[in-house]
N, C-alpha and C positions, 0 to 999 in steps of 0.2 A: 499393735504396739511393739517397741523393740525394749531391751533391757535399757533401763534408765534409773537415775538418781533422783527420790520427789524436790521436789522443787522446796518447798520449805526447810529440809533437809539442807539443801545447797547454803539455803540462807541464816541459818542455825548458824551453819561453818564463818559464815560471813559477821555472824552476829546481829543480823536483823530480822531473823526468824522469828518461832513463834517461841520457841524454846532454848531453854541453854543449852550451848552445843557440851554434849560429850565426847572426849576423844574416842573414838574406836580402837579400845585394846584393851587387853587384858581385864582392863576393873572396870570396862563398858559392860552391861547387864544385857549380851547383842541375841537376839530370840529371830526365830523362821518362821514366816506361817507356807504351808501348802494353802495355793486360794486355787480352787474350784470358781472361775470367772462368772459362771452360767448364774450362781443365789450369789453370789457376794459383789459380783457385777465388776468390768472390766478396770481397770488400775487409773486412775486418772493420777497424773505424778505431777500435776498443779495445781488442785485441788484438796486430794484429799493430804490429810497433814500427823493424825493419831493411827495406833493400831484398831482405836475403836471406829476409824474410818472402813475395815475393812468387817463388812459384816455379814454372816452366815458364810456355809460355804470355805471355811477356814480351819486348817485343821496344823495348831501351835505346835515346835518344838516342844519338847517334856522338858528344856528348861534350857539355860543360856550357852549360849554358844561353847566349846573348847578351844583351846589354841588358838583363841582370836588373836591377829597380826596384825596391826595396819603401819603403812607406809609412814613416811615422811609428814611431817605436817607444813602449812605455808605453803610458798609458791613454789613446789617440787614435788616430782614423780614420788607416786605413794599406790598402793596396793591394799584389798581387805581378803581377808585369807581365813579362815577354820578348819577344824577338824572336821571330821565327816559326821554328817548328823543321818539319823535313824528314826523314824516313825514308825513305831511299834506297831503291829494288828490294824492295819487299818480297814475298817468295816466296810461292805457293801460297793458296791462297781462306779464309783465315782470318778471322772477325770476330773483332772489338777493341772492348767495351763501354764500357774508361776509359784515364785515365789516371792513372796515380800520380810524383806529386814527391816526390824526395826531397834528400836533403843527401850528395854525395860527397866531402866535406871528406877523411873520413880514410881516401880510397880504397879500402875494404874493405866490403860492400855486407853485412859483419855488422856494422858500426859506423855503418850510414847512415842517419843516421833519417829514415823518412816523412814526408810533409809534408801530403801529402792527395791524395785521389784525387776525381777530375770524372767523373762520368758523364755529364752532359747539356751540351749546346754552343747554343746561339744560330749558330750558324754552322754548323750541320748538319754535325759532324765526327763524330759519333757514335750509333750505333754505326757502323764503318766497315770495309770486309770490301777483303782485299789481294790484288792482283790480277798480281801482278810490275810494277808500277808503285810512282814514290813515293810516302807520305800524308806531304802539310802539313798543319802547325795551325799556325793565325795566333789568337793570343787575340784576345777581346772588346776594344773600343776602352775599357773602364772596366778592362782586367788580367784576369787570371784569379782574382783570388780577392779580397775585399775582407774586412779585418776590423775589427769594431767594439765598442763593447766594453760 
């Protein structure tokens, strides 16, 4: 798979999603999972639709994003951007081939819709195997994700 936007996510934006679009910024409640692909099984970005799509195998931000940034809204060049996030201690020799953004607005990870999962890093964070130490990821100096239209 390459980095992509899930598909119900796109249509959120559109308004014919499954859920009400949240804008992406500051007062969006935006959370990371590390997914381990092998138990939680590869990213389907047309199917699946909540966080509770993604199961076992997942190892959540300790809580909502910082410094979340997003671009433009409407039919114009926009960016999503954060502070660098941190995964405390992470236990046992696990690889972790992405990641998946989602929306925890309505605290319940069956109402949280995806936002897109990264597999490939410019910064060599990925794949990345855990060692009881912490994994940073520090986005790309252009954000993590750029959309265009």
């Amino acid at each position: 798979m390459a980095n992509a936007l899930y598909e119900n996510f796109i249509n959120n934006l559109q308004g014919s999603g499954t859920h009400t679009y949240n804008a992406l910024s500051a007062n969006a409640a935006v959370r990371v999972f590390l997914r381990e692909e092998g138990t939680s099984g590869a990213p389907n970005t047309t199917t699946d639709i909540d966080a509770a799509d993604v199961s076992g195998g997942a190892i959540e931000s300790d809580g909502a994003l910082t410094s979340v940034v997003a671009g433009s809204a409407g039919p114009a060049y926009g960016s999503f951007d954060h502070a660098i996030v941190t995964w405390s201690a992470v236990a046992g020799t696990v690889s972790y081939e992405s990641l998946d953004y989602f929306d925890d607005t309505s605290a319940s990870n069956a109402t949280a819709p995806l936002i897109c999962n990264i597999d490939t890093d410019s910064g060599a964070l990925l794949p990345v195997t855990s060692n009881g130490g912490d994994i940073t990821f520090n986005p790309a100096a252009g954000g993590v994700f750029q959309q265009t239209v």
